[in-house]
N, C-alpha and C positions, 0 to 999 in steps of 0.2 A: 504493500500500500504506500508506505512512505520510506526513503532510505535515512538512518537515524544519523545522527551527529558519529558515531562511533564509527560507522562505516558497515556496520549490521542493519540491515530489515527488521520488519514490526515480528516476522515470521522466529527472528533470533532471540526474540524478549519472551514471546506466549506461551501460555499453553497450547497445544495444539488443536485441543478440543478449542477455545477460545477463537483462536485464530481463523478456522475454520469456518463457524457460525460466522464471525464479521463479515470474511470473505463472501458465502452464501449472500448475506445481508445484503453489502455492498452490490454485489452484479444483478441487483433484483431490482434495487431500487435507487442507488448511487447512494455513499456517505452521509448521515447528517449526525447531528448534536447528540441525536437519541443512542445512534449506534453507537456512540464513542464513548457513554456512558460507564458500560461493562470494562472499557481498558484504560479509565484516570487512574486508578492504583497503580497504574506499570507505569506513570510516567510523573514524571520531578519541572516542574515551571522554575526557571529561576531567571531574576532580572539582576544584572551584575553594574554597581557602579565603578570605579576605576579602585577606590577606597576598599569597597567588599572583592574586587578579584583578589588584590595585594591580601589581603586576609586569609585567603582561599589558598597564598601559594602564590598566584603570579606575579611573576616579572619583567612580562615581556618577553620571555623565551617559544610561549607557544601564542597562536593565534586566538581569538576566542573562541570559534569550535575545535579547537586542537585542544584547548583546555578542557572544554566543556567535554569531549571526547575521553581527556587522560582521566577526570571526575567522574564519568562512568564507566570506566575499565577497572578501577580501582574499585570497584564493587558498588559502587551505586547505581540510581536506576538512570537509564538512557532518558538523558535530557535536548530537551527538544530546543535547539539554535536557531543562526541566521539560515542554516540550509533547508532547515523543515520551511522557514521562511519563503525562500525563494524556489524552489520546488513548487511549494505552493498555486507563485504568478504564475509558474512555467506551466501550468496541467491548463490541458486541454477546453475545461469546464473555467477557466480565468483568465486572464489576460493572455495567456498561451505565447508565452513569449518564447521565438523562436529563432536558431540558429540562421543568417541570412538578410531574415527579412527586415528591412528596413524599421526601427521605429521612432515617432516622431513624437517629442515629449512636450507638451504647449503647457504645462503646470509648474513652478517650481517644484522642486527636489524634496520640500519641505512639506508638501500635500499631500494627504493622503493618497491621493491618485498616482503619484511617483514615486511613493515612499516604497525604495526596496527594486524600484526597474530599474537604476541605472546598477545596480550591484549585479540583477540579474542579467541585464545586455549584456555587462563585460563576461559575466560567468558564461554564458552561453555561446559569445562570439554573434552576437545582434547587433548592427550599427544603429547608433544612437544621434538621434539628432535633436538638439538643445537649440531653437530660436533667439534665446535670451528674454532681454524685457519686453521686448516687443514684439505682442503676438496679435498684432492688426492683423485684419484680413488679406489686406496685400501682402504684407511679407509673408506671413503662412502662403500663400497662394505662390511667391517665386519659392519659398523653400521646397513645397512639395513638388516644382515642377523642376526644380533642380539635382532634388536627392531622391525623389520616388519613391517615399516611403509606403508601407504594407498596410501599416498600421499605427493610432495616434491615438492620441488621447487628450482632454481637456475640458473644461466647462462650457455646459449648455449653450452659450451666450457666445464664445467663440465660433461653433459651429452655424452657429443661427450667424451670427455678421460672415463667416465663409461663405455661407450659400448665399446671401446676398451678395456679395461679391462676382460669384459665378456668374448670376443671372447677369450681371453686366460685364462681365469677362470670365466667358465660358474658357475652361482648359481643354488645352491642347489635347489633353489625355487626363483619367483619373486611374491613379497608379493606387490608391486605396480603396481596402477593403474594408477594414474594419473599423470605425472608430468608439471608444472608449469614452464615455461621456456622464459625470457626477459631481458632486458640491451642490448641486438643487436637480428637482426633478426633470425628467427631459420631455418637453412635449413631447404627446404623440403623432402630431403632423411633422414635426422635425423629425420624427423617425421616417414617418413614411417618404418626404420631400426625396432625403437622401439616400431612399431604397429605392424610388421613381424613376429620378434624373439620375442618378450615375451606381448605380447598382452597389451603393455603400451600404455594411449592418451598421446601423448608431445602435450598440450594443450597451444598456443601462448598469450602473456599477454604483455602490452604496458601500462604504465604509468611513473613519474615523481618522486623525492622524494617532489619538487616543488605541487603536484597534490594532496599529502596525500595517497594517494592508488595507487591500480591498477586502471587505465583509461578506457582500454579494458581488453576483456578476449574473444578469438578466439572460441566458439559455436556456432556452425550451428543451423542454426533455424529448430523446429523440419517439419517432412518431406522433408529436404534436401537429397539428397543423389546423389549420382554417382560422375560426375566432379562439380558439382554444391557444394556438402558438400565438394568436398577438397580444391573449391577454398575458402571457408570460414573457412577452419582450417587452411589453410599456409596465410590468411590477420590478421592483430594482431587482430580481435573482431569488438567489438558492443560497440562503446562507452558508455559508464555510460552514467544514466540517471542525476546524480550529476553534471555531466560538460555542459557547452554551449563549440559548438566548430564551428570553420570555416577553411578555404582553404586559403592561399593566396598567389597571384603569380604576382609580380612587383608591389607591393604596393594596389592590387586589389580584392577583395574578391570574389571568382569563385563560379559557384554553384556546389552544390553536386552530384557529378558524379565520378564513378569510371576512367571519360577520361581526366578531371581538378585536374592536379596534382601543390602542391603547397606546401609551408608549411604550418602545422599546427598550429593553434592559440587557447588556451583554457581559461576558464573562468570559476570562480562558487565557490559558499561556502566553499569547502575544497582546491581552487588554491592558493597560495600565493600568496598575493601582491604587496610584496615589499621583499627585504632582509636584514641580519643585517648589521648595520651601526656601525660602530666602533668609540670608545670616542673622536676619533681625528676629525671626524667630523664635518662642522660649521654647522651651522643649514640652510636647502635649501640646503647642497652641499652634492657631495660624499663621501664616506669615501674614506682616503686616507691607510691607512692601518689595515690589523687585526692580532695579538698576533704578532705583530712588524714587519708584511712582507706586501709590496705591493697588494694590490687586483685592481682586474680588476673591473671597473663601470659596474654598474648594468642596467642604463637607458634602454641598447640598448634591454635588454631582454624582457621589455614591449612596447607596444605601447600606442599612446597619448591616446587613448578611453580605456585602462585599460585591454588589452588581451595579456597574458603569450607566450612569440613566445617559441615554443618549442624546436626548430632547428632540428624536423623531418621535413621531404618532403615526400609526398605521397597523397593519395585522400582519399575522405569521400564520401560512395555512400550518396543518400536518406534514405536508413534505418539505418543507421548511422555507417554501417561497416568500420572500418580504416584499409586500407592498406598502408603501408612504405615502401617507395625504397631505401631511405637516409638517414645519417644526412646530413643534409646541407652543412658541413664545408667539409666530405669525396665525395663529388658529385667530379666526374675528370671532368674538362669544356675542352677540346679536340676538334680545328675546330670550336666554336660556336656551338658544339652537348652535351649535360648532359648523362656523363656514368656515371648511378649509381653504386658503389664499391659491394652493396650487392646483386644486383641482378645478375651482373658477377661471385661474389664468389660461389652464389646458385647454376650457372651450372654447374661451374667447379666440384664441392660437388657432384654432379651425376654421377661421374667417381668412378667406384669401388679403384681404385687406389689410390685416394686422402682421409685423414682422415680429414686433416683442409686445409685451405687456407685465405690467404686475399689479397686483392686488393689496392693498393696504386696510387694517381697521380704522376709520377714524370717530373721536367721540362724537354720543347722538344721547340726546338729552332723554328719548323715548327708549329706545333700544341699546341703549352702552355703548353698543358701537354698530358702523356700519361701512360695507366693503364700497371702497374708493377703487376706482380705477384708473392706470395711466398706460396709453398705449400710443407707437408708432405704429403710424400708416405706411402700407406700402407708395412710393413713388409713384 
């Protein structure tokens, strides 16, 4: 299933009878949260600061899965590294980052959406192409017509100002297939535009920089097809099998149903725990500030049993697809009714007329609030 830090298989750790059952599991129904339940006992999380390796023994003689490797030959349990990490993007079912093919990175290094691909390009031998600051539509547009790239990735908002671009300077050729697109939800006319005109997947992808990677990645299972594959290309994916995830709605953990919508709560080897704490700090308390400016307390963003609130809102079927309606903080509370900002902007986005839009609550002396709208017109 995965090759472990140690340079052994999951097959090297199990039981057999164990091993077995996951396996069955897996080619039935592909990996999720649930299956992986029966093997957290075999496996050790650990986040290493430079302070706690030097504790551990290091020195800088071995790499950090070199270490993390010599720590479980020495009789601990196989702990899961940067390679279970990037393994990860590389599988077929995620980013599928691939030996060759061109990929074009329009997010900094520091987004979720990059975090972990340029480590994977060079490991893989995938050429990487970095724009820099500026990822206008024109330069995106001579970049990909200079390097042809496969595959790309970046926020909604870029690919909406590209395709506008096209339409007034159509390319020579479109050397892409896939692009990669999260930080807010992705219309679904923008999926379909650029599956229409130039036979591109706008493939949806939902994670955290809190998460380490991408979370989800929006592929239909295979044999999907008709309105059944599109309702699984416009929900953000298939959660990792690396995360545990739950629902929850007024303090309650709902079950998994596409009809129990709630926020999301995540958990697992690559989630964050905690965040940094600045020298001003007492020990037990918050930090009060970082590089001399006020920061907001951290507490509220975990809960007492140790789960990451995300501050999305949306459901989790049973097979672990995630759909998002919200962030939490953009929900318009109107009457005692939840107008989600993005699902109102998605329609209005199906008006040939409209290029972008968004949705705002503002105060309304009857109703609390009420959705404001701002939209550009097409030309």
């Amino acid at each position: 299933i995965t090759r472990l830090v140690d340079g052994k298989t999951l097959k090297d750790h199990l039981p057999i009878d164990l091993y077995r059952r996951t396996l069955i599991a897996a080619g039935q129904n592909g990996l999720n949260e649930s299956m992986l339940a029966p093997l957290r006992p075999w496996f050790a999380a650990i986040t290493l600061t430079q302070a706690a390796l030097e504790r551990t023994g290091y020195r800088g003689q071995y790499g950090v899965d070199q270490h993390f490797a010599k720590r479980a030959n020495d009789g601990g349990k196989p702990i899961v590294g940067l390679e279970t990490l990037l393994e990860q993007l590389r599988s077929s079912d995620s980013l599928c980052i691939t030996h060759g093919e061109t990929f074009l990175c329009c997010i900094p290094i520091c987004h979720v959406l990059s975090w972990g691909v340029p480590f994977t390009c060079f490991m893989t031998g995938t050429p990487l192409v970095l724009p820099d600051a500026d990822v206008s539509a024109p330069t995106l547009a001579k970049a990909i017509a200079a390097t042809s790239p496969r595959v790309a990735h970046g926020v909604p908002t870029i690919w909406i100002q590209l395709f506008v671009h096209y339409m007034h300077h159509p390319p020579e050729r479109m050397t892409l297939t896939e692009i990669y697109a999260g930080g807010s939800p992705v219309p679904p006319t923008l999926i379909k535009m650029w599956e229409e005109h130039y036979g591109v997947d706008v493939v949806h992808v939902w994670g955290m920089v809190e998460t380490s990677t991408v979370g989800s990645v929006a592929r239909p299972p295979q044999g999907a097809s008709g309105d059944t594959r599109w309702a699984y290309r416009i929900s953000q994916g298939k959660i990792a099998a690396s995360l545990q995830y739950r629902v929850v709605n007024d303090g309650q953990v709902v079950s998994k149903t596409d009809r129990n919508a709630g926020e999301l709560q995540v958990r697992g080897n690559l989630v964050t725990g905690s965040y940094y704490h600045s020298p001003t700090a007492e020990p037990g308390e918050v930090a009060s500030e970082f590089r001399g400016k006020p920061v907001e307390a951290a507490e509220s963003k975990f809960t007492a049993d140790g789960w990451l609130r995300t501050g999305d809102v949306g459901t989790v079927t049973n097979a672990g697809f995630l759909t998002l309606y919200d962030r939490a903080r953009d929900v318009i509370r109107s009457g005692g009714e939840w107008i989600y900002s993005a699902q109102v902007e998605n329609l209005i986005m199906e008006s040939e007329e409209v290029i972008e839009c968004a949705v705002i609550g503002i105060p309304d002396a009857k109703w609390d609030e009420r959705p404001l709208v701002a939209v550009v017109l097409r030309e």
